[in-house]
C-alpha positions as CSV (number, residue, x, y, z in Angstrom):
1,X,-113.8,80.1,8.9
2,X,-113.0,80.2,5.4
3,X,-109.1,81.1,4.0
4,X,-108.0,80.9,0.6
5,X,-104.2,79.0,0.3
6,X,-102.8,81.0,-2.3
7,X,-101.1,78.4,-4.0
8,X,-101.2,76.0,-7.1
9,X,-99.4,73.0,-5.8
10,X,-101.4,69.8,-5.0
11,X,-98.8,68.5,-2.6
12,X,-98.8,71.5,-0.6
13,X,-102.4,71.8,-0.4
14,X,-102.7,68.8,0.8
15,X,-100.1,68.8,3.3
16,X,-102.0,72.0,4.5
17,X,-105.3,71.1,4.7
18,X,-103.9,68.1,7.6
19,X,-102.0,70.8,9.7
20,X,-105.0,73.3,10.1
21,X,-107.2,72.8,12.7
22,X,-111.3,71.9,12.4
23,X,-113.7,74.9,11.5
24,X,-111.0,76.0,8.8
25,X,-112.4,75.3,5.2
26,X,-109.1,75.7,3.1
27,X,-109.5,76.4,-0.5
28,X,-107.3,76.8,-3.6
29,X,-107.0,79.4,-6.0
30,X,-108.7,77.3,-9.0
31,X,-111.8,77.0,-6.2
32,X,-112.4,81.3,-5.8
33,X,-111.9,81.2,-9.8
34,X,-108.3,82.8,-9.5
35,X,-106.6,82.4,-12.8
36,X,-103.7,84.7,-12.5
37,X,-100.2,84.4,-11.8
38,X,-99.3,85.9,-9.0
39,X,-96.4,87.7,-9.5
40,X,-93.1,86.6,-7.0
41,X,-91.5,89.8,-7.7
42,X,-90.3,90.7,-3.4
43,X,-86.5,89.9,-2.6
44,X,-87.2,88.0,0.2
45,X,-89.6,84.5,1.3
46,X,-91.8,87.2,3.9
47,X,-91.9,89.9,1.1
48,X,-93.4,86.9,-1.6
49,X,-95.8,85.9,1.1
50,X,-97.2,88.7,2.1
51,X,-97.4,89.8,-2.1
52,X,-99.7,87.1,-2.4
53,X,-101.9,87.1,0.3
54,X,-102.8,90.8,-0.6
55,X,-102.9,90.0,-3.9
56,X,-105.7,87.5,-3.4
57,X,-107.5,90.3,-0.3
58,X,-107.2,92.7,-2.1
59,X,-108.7,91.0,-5.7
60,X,-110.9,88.3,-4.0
61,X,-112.0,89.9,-0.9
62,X,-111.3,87.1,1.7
63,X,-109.1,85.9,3.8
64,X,-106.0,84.4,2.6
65,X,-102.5,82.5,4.2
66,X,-99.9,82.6,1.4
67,X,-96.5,81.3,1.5
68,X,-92.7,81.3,0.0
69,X,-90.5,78.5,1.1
70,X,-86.8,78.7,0.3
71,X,-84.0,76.1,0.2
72,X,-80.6,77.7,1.8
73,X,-77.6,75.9,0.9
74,X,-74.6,77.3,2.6
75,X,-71.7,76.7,0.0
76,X,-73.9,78.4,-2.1
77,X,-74.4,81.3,0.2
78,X,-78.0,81.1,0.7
79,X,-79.1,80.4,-2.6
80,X,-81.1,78.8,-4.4
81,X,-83.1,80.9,-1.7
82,X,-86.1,83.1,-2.9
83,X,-85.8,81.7,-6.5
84,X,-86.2,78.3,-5.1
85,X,-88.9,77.3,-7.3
86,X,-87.4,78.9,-10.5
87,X,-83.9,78.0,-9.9
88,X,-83.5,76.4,-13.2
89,X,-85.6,79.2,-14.7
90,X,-89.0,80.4,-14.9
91,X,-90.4,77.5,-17.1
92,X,-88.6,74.9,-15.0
93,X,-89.5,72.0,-13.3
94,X,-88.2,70.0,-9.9
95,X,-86.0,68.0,-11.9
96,X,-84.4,70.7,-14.1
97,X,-84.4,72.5,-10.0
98,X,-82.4,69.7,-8.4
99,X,-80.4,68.9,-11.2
100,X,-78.7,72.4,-11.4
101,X,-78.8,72.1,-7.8
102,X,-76.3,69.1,-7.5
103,X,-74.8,70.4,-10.4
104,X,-73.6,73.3,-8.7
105,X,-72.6,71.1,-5.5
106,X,-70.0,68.9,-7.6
107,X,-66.7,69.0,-5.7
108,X,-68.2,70.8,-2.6
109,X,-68.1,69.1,0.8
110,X,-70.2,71.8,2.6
111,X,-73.4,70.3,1.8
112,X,-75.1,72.0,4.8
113,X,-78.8,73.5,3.6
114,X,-81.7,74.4,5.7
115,X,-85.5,74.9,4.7
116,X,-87.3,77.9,5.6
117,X,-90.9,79.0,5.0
118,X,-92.6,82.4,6.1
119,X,-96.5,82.1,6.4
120,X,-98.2,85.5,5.5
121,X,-102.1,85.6,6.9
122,X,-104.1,88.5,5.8
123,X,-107.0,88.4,8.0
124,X,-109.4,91.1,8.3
125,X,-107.2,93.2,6.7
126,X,-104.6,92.5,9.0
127,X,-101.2,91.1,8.1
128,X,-99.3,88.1,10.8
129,X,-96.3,86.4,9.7
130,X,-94.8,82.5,11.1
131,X,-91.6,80.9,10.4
132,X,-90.3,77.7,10.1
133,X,-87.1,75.9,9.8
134,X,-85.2,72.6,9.4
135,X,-81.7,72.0,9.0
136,X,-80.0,69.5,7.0
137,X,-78.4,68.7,3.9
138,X,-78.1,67.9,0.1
139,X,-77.5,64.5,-0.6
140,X,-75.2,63.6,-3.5
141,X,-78.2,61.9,-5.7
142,X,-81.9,61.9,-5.1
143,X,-83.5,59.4,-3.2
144,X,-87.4,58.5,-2.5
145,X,-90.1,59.1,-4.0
146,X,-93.0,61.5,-2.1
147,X,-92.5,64.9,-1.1
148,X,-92.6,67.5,-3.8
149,X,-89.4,69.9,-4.9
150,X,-86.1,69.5,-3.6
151,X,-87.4,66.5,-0.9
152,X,-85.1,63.6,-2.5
153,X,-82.2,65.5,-2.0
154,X,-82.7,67.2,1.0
155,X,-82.1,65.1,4.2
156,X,-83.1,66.8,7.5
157,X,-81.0,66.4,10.8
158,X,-80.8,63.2,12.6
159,X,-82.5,61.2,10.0
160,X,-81.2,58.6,7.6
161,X,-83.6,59.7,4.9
162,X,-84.5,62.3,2.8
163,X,-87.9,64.2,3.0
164,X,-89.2,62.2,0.3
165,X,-88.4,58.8,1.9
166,X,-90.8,60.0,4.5
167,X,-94.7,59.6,4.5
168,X,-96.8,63.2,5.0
169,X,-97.6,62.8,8.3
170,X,-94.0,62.1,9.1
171,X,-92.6,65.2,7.2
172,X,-95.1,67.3,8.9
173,X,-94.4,66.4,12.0
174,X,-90.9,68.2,11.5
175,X,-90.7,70.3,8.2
176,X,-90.1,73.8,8.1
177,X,-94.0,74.0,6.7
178,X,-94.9,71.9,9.5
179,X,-93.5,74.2,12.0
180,X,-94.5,77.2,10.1
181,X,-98.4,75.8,10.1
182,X,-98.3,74.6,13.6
183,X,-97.2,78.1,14.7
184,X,-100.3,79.3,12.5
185,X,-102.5,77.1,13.7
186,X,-101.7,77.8,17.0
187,X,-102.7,81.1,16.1
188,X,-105.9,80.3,14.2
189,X,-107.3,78.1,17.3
190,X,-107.7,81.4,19.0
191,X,-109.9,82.8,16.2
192,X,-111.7,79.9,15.1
């Protein structure tokens, strides 16, 4: 089986492709010749998912899992949220993200957050949705150096380290995307 991951990033891709079970060939937008931006225009993580997949159905004709991943921070009520990956702006990058993140933490002590991804698979036409989650919470400065995003200053429940301290396999095993993917693949194994 064939999907298309509509997404850009090289760390999520790769973290993907290991959560996804045998028989599932995953490819990238740059691989079906997809040079658009698809637009992020939905209020919510399930509305963003589900705007890509269709974009890339409805454009590409195949079979697509798309998703939105948001960091909740609770002293911030809920934001950065849906505009997680353009917190700092549209042109911005992780950095410019987490600085303005702890920026706008300075003198709070509520530094609860969680992580939550929505999955959107469009196949045959047919729309399913999966969720994950993780609680957590902001560090004060970043620390480590994998993960993508907000991992250095996001440190997941009963854990001394951030996401980025830990290696793929490790974050996987207990990310929101993990969980999101596992409940996908769970999914998929019946199809596949």
């Amino acid at each position: 089986m064939k999907l298309v991951f509509a997404t850009r990033n090289p760390g999520k891709l790769r973290e993907v492709r290991k959560m996804l079970p045998e028989g599932i060939s995953l490819l990238s937008l740059d691989a079906i010749g997809c040079t658009s931006e698809i637009p992020e225009t939905e209020p919510t993580l399930e509305g963003n998912a589900g705007l890509k997949a269709r974009y890339v159905s409805d454009n590409f004709r195949m079979d697509c899992i798309a998703d939105d991943t948001g960091l909740e921070v609770a002293a911030l009520g809920g934001a950065p949220g849906v505009y997680s990956a353009r917190y700092a702006g549209p042109a911005a990058d992780p950095e410019a993200n987490m600085r303005k993140l702890l920026a706008a933490m300075e003198g709070k002590e509520d530094r609860r957050a969680r992580f939550r991804t929505v999955i959107a698979l469009c196949l045959g036409g047919q729309f399913h949705y999966f969720e994950g989650v993780v609680n957590g919470e902001l560090l004060k400065a970043p620390r480590g150096t994998g993960g993508f995003g907000y991992d250095p200053v996001f440190q997941p429940e009963g854990s001394p380290r951030s996401f980025a301290e830990f290696t793929t396999d490790e974050k996987n095993s207990i990310s929101h995307r993990g969980k999101a993917f596992r409940a996908l693949d769970a999914f998929l194994r019946t199809r596949v």
